[in-house]
C-alpha positions as CSV (number, residue, x, y, z in Angstrom):
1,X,-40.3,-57.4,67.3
2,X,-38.7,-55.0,64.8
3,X,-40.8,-52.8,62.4
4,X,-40.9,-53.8,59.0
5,X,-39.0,-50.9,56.8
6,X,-42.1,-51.4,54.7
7,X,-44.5,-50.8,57.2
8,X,-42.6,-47.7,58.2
9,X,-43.1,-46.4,54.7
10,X,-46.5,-46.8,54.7
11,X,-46.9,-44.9,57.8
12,X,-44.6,-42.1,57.0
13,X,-46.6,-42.3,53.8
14,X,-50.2,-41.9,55.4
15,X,-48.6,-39.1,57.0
16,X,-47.3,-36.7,54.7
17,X,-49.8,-34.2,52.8
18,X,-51.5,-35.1,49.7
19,X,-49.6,-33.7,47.0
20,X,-51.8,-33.8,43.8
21,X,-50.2,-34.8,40.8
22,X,-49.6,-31.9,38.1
23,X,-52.0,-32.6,34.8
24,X,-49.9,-32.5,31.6
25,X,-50.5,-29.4,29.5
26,X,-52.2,-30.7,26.0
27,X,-49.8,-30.3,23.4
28,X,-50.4,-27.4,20.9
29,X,-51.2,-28.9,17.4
30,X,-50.1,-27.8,13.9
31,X,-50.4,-24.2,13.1
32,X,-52.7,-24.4,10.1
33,X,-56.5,-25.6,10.3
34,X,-58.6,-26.6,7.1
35,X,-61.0,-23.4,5.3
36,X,-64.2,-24.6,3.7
37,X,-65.9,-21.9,1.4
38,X,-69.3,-21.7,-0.4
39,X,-68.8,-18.8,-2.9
40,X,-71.6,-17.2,-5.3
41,X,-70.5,-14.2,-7.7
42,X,-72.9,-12.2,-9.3
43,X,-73.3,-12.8,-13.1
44,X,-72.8,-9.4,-14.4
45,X,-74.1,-10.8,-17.7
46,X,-77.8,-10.9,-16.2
47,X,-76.9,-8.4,-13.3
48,X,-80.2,-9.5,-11.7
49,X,-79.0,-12.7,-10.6
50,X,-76.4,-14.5,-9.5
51,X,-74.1,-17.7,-10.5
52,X,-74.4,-20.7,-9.4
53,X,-72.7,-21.3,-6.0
54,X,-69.5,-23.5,-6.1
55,X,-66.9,-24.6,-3.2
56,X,-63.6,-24.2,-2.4
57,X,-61.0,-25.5,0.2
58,X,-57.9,-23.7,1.8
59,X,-55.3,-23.8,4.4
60,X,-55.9,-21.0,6.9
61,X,-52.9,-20.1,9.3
62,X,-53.6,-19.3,12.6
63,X,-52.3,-16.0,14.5
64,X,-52.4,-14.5,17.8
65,X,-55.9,-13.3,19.3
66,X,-57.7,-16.4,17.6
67,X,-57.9,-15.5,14.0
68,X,-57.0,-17.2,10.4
69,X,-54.8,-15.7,7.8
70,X,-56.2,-16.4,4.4
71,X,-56.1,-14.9,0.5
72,X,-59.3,-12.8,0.0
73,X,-59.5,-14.3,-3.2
74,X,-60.3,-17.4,-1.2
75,X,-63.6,-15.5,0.8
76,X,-64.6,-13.7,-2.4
77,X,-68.6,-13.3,-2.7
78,X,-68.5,-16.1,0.0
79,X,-72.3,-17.2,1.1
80,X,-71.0,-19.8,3.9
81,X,-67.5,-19.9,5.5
82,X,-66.4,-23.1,8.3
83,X,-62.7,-23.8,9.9
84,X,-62.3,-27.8,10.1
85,X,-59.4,-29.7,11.9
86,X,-56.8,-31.0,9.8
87,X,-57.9,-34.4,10.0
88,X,-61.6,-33.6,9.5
89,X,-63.0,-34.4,12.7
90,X,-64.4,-31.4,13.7
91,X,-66.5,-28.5,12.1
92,X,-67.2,-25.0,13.0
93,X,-68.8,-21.9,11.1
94,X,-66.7,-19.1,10.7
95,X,-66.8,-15.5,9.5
96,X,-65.0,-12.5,7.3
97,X,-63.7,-10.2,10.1
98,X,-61.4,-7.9,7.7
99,X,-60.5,-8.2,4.0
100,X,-58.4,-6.0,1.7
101,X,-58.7,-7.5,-1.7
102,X,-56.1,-5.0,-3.4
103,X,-53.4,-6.5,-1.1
104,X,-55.3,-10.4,-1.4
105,X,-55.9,-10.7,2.1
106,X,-58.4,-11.9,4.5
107,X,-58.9,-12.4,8.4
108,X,-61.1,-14.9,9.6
109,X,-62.7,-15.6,13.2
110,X,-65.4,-18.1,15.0
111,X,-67.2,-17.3,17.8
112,X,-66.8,-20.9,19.0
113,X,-63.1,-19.5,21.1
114,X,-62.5,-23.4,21.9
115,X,-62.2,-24.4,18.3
116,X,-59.0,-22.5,17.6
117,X,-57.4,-22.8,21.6
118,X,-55.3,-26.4,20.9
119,X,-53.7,-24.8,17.9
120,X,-50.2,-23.0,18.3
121,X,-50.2,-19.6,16.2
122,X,-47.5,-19.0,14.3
123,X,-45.2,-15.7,14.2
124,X,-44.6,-13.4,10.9
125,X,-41.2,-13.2,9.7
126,X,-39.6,-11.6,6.4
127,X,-37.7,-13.7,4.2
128,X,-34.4,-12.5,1.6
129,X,-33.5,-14.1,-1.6
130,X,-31.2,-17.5,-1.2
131,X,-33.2,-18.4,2.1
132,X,-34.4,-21.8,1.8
133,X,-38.4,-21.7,2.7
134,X,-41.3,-24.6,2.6
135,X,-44.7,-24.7,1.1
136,X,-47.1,-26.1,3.7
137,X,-50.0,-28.5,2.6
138,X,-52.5,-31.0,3.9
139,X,-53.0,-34.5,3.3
140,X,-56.5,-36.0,3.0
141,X,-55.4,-37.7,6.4
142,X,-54.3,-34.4,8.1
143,X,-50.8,-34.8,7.9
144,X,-48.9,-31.9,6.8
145,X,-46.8,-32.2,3.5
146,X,-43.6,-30.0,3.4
147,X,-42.1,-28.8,-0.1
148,X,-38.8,-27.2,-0.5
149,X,-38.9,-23.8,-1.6
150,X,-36.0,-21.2,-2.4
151,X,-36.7,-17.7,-2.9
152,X,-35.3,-15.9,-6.0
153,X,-36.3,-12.2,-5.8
154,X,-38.7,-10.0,-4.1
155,X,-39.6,-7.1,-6.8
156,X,-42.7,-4.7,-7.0
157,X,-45.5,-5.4,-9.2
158,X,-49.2,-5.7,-9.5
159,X,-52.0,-8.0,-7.6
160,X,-54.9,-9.7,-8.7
161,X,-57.4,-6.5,-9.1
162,X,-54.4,-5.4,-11.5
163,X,-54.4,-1.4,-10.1
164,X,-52.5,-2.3,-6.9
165,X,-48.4,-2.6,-6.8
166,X,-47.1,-4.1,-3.5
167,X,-43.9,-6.3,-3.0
168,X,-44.3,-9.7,-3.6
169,X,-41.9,-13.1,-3.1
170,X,-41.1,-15.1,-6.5
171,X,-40.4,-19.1,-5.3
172,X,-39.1,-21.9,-7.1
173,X,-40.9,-25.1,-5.9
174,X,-42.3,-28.0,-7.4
175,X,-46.0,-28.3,-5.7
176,X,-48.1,-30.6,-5.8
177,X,-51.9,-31.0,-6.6
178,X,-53.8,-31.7,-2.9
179,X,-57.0,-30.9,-1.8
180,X,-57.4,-27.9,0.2
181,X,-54.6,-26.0,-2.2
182,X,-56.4,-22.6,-3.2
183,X,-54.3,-20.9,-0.2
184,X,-50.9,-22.1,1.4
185,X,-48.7,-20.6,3.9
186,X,-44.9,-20.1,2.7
187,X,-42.8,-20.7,6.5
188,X,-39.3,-20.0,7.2
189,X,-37.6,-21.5,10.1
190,X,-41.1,-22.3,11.6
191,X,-42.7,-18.2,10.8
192,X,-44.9,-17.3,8.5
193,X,-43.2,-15.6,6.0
194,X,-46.2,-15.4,3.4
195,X,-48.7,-16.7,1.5
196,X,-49.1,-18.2,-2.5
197,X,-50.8,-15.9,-4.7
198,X,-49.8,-17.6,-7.7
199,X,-48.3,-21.0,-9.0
200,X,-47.6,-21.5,-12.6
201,X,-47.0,-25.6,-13.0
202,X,-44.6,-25.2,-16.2
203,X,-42.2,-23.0,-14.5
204,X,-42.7,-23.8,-10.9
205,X,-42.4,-20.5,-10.3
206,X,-44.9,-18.7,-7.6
207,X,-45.8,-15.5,-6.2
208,X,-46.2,-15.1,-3.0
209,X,-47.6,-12.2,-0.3
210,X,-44.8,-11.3,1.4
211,X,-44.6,-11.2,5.3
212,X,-43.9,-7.0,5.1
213,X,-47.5,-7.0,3.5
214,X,-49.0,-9.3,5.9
215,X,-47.6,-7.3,8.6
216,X,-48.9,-4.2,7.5
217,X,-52.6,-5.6,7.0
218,X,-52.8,-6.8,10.3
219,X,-51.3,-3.5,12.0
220,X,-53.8,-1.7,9.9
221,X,-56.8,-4.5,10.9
222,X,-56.1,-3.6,14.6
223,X,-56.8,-0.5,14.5
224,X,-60.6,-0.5,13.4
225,X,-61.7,0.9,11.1
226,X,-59.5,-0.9,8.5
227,X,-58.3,2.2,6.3
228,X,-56.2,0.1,3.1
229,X,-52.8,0.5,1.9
230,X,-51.7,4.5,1.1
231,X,-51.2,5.5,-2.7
232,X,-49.2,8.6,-3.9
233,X,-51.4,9.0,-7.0
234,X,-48.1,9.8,-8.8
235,X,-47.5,8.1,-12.6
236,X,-43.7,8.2,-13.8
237,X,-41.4,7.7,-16.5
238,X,-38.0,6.6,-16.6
239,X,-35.1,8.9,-17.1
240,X,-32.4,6.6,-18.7
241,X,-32.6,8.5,-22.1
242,X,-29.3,11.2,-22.0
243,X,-31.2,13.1,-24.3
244,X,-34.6,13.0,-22.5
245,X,-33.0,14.6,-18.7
246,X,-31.1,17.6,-21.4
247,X,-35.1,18.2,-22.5
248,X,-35.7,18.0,-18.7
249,X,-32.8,20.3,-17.5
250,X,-31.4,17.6,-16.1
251,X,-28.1,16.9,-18.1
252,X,-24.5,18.0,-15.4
253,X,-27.4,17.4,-12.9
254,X,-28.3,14.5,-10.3
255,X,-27.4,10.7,-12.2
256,X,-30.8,9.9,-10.6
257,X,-35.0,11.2,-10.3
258,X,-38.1,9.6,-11.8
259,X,-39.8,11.9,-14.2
260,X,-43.6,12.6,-13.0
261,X,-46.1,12.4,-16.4
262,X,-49.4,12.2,-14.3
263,X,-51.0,12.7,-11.6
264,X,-54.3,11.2,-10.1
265,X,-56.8,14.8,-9.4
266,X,-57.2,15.6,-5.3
267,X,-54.6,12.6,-5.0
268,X,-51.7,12.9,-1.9
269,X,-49.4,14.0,-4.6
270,X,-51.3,17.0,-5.9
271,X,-52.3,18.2,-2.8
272,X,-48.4,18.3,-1.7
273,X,-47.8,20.5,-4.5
274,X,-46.2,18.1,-6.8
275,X,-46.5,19.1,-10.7
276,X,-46.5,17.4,-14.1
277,X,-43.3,17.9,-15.3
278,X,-41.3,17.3,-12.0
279,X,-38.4,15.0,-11.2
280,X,-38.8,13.5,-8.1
281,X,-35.1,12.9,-6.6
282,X,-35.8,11.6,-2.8
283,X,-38.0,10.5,-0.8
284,X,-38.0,10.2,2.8
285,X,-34.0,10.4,2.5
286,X,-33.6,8.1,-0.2
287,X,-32.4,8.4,-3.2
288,X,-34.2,7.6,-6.2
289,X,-33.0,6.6,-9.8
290,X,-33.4,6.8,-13.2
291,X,-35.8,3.8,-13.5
292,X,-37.9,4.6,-10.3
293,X,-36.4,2.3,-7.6
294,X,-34.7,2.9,-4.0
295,X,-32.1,0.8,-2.4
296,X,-34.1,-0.8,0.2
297,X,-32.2,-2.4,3.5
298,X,-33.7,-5.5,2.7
299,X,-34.8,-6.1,-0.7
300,X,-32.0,-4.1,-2.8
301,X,-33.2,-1.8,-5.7
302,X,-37.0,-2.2,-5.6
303,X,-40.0,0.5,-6.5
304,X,-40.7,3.6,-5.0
305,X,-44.2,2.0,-4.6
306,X,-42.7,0.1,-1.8
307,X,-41.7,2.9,0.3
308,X,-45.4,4.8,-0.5
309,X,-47.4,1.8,0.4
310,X,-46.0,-0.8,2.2
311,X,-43.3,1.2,4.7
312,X,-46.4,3.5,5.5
313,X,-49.7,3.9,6.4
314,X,-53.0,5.8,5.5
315,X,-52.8,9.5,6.8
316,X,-48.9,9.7,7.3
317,X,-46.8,11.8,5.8
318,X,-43.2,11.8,3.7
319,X,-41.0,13.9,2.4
320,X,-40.1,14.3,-1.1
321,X,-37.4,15.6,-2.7
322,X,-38.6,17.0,-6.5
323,X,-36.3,18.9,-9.2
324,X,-38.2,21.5,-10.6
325,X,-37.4,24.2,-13.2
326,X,-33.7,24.2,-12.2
327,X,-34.6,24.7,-8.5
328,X,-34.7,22.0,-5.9
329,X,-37.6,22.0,-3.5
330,X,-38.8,20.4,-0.7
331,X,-42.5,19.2,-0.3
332,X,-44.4,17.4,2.5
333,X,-47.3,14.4,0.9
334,X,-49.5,12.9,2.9
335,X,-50.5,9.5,1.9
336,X,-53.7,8.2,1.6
337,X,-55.4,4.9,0.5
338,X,-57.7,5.1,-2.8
339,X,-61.8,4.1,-2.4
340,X,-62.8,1.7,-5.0
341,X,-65.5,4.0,-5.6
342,X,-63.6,6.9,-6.8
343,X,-62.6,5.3,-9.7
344,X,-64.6,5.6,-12.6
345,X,-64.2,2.0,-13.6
346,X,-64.4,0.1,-11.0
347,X,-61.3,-2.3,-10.3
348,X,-63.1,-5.0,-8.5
349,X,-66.5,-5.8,-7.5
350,X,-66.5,-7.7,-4.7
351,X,-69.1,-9.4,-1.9
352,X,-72.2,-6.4,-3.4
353,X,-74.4,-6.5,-6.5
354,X,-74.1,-5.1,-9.7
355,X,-76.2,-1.9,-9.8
356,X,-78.3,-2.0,-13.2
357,X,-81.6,-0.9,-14.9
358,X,-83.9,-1.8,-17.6
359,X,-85.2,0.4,-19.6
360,X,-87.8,-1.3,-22.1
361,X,-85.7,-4.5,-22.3
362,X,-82.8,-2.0,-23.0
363,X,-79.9,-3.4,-20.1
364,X,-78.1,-0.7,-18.5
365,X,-74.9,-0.8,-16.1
366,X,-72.3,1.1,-14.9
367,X,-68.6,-0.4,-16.2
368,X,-66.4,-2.3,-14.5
369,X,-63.5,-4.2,-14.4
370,X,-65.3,-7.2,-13.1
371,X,-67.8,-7.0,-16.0
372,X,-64.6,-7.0,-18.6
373,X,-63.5,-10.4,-17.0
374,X,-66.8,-11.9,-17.7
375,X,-65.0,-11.8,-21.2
376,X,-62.2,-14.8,-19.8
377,X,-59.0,-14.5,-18.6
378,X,-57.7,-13.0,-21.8
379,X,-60.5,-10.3,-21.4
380,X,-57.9,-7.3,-22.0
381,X,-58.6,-8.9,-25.4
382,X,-61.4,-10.2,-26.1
383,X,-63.6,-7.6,-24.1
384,X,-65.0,-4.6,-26.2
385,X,-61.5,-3.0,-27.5
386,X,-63.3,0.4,-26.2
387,X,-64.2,-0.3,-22.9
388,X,-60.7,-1.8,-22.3
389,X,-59.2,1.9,-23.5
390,X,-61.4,3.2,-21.2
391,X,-60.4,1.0,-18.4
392,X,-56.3,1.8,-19.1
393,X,-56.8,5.3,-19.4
394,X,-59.9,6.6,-16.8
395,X,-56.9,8.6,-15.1
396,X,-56.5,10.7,-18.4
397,X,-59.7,10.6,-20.0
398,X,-62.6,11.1,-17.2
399,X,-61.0,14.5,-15.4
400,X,-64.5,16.1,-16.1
401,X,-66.9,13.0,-15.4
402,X,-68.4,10.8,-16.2
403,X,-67.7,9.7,-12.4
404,X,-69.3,6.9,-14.0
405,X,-69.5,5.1,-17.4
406,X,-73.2,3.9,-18.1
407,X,-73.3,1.5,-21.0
408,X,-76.1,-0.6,-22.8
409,X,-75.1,-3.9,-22.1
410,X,-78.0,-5.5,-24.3
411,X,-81.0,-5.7,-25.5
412,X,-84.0,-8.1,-24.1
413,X,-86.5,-8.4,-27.2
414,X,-89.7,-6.6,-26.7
415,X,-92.5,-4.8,-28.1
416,X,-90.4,-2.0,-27.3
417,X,-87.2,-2.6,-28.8
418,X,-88.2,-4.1,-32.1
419,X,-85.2,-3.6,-34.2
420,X,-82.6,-3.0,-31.6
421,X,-82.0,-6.0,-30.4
422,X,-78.2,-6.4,-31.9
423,X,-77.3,-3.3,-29.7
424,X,-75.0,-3.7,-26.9
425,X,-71.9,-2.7,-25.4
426,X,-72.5,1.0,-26.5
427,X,-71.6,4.1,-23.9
428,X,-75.2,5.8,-23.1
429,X,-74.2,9.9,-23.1
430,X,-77.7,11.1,-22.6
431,X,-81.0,10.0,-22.1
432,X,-83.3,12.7,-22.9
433,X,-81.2,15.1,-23.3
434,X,-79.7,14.5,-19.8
435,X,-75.9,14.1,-19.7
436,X,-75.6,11.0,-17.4
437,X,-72.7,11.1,-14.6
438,X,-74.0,7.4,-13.0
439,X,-77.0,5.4,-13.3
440,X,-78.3,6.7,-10.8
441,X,-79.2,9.6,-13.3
442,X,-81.4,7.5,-15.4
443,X,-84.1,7.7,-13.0
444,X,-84.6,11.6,-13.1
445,X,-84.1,11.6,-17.1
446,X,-86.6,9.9,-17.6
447,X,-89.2,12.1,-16.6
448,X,-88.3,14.8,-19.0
449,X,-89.4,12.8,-22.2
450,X,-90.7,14.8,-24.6
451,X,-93.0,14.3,-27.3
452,X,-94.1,10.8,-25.3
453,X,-90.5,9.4,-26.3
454,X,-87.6,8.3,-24.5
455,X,-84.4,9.6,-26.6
456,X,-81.4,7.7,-25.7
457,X,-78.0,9.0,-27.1
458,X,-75.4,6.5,-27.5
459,X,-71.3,7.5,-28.0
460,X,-71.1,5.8,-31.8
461,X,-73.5,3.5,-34.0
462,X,-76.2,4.6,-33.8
463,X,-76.0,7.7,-32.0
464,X,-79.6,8.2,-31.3
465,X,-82.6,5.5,-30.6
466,X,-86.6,6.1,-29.5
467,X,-88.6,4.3,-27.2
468,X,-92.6,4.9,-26.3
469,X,-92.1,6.2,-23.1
470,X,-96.3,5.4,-22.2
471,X,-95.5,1.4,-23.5
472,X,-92.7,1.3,-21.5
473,X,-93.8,2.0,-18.1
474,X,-97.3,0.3,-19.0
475,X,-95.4,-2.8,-20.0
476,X,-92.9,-2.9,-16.9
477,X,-94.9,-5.7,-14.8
478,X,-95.5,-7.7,-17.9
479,X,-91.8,-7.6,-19.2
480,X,-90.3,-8.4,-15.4
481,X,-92.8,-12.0,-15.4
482,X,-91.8,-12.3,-18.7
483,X,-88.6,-12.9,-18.7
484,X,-88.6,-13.8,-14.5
485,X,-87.0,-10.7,-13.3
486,X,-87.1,-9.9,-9.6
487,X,-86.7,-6.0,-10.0
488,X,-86.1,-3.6,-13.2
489,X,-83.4,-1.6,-11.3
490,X,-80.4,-1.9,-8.7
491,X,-79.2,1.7,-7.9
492,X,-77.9,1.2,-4.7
């Protein structure tokens, strides 16, 4: 009897090797995960304590190596941080690995490495004006809303702590309102070419950190320790005026230069050899014009800023090209990023406590820039008109100290301070005839009272007040459960 064909399947079948069947790779999923924060500022009106905490909900985009690119506006004083899944299925804390809030930008990681592993990382790319470019957001559901985008310039000009001038993307797109909004990624062609900094809904105009910036944070980031973006410490004028460049020597000269009016004390530009007074031609090859910009291979005309800040980084070194007395000369500036803590006024005040001390129920504090914006957004203003001049012009007016300004802030009524208690805002010059340079001065002054009185000298009305020195430190615990203060003082 023949063989069945089927039964001489089944035995060819039995006899070949197991072959196991290949498992289908999961699919990577979108490129952007959901960022939960808890933030809590410091109220620099009662330094001692803090605000109440409040929330906030971003898109993070994920990179390479398991991290999430955020604004640092977004992770800001944060108590808590958590990644969720688009959809909101899944939960896990997270963590500040590197910020930079001159340049508005944040890194975040988990040490859950599974969380982030399903998720396809998206690449960097730079964007040019006329490219068409999409706004990513989330839907309450997880699904991702697209919105059209076209990019009109990219120009230099000044981020949120208001010292620091990098490039930035101006958008035209109409966004709308969805949860998770306070941080979007901009994409190009399926890259990341930036992130919103700021949407105005009348115009639909936005501003937007621009991929060369990213790209230069997250070089910086992976090479620990994170050093910042380099400054020159250079201020300039423009030399449009025909009559200004004859002043200047410059008239049958160069069409070009940027005239140099300032420039910041043991900055990269003073330590090169640059001088008040000089015209500043080249740098790094390229020329410079009358109103400060290059002609950059990608962006056009934009600031010299550009090239000192973005194009390198902390410790390297150009070459600049300066007109000088009639002679042209050659000088070598290495760059350098600026502390926060050199300045005199402090630009930003970020994730640390206000350092203060109370003196009798007198407040004291060193100025900041964060304490003028306790004053609202128009704070330039409505903050005290001489603490804003002091703010615009620390580069020209502190050369000799105050590396610090300590002010009265106010008064809490006292024993003590019976008839003061309309003082404040007033700059303290001395306390006991101790010039003070910080607050952390106040301390040592105050041993030197004389006649058993604290004298406390004030820069205006009234120049000069008294206190009991014996009431005031007798009355110290009393005064801090009066008015529930955990501590007189925060020097550090």
């Amino acid at each position: 009897m023949p063989r069945s064909p089927f039964f001489l399947f089944l035995f060819l079948f039995l006899l070949s090797p197991a072959v196991r069947a290949e498992e289908p790779k999961p699919e990577k999923t979108l490129s952007v995960i959901r960022v939960n924060v808890t933030n809590q500022a410091w109220d620099f009106t009662r330094p001692w304590g803090k605000r109440p905490p409040f929330s906030r909900r971003a898109v993070g985009t994920v990179l390479e190596g398991g991290r999430v690119l955020v604004t640092a506006e977004l992770v800001a004083n944060a108590n808590y941080v958590e990644f969720e899944t688009p959809e909101g299925g899944q939960k896990v804390p997270a963590m500040v690995d590197v910020v930079d809030y001159e340049a508005n930008l944040a890194l975040l990681k988990t040490d859950d490495a599974a969380f982030l592993k399903p998720i396809k990382p998206l690449e960097i790319t730079p964007a040019a004006a006329g490219d068409a470019l999409a706004v990513w957001q989330l839907e309450a559901t997880g699904n991702l809303l697209v919105t059209k985008a076209t990019m009109t310039t990219a120009e230099i000009t000044r981020y949120p702590t208001d010292d620091s001038p990098l490039l930035i993307y101006r958008l035209t797109t109409p966004l709308q309102f969805r949860d998770s909004s306070f941080t979007l990624p901009v994409v190009k062609d399926g890259k990341l070419a930036g992130l919103v900094m700021r949407y105005d809904n009348a115009t639909n105009n936005a501003d937007i950190i621009p991929a060369p910036v990213i790209q230069h944070f997250l070089t910086d980031a992976a090479k620990p320790p994170y050093k910042g973006f380099p400054r020159s410490g250079i201020t300039t004028a423009q030399t449009r005026d025909p009559q200004f460049r004859r002043y200047i020597g410059l008239d049958g000269g160069p069409s070009g230069g940027i005239y140099v009016t300032d420039l910041l004390p043991g900055g990269p530009a003073e330590r090169a050899g640059v001088q008040k007074g000089d015209v500043i031609f080249k740098i790094d090859g390229e020329a410079v014009d009358q109103d400060g910009n290059y002609k950059d291979p990608d962006y056009g005309k934009i600031g010299i800023a550009h090239l000192f800040s973005t194009k390198h980084f902390d410790g390297e070194t150009v070459k600049v090209t300066v007109f000088r007395k009639g002679e042209t000369k050659e000088l070598e500036m290495k760059l350098a990023h600026r502390p926060v803590e050199s300045y005199v006024i402090d630009p930003y005040v970020f994730d640390r406590a206000p350092k203060f001390f109370v003196l009798g129920g007198l407040v004291l504090g060193e100025l900041s820039r964060q304490f003028l914006k306790e004053f609202g957004g128009d704070w330039v203003k409505k903050a005290p008109e001489q603490f804003v001049y002091f703010d615009r012009q620390q580069g020209e007016l502190f050369r000799d100290g105050p590396k610090k300004i300590v002010f009265l802030h106010r008064v809490l009524p006292s024993d003590i301070t019976v008839g003061y208690e309309e003082l404040a805002n007033l700059v303290i010059k001395k306390i006991n005839g101790v010039a003070l340079q910080s607050l952390a001065d106040v301390p040592g002054a105050l041993t030197k009272a004389v006649g058993g009185l604290h004298k406390v000298e004030f820069d205006g009305e009234p120049t000069v007040i008294y206190l009991d020195a014996a009431q005031v430190t007798a009355n110290e615990e009393a005064f801090k459960a009066k008015y529930r203060l955990p501590s007189l003082q925060r020097l550090e």
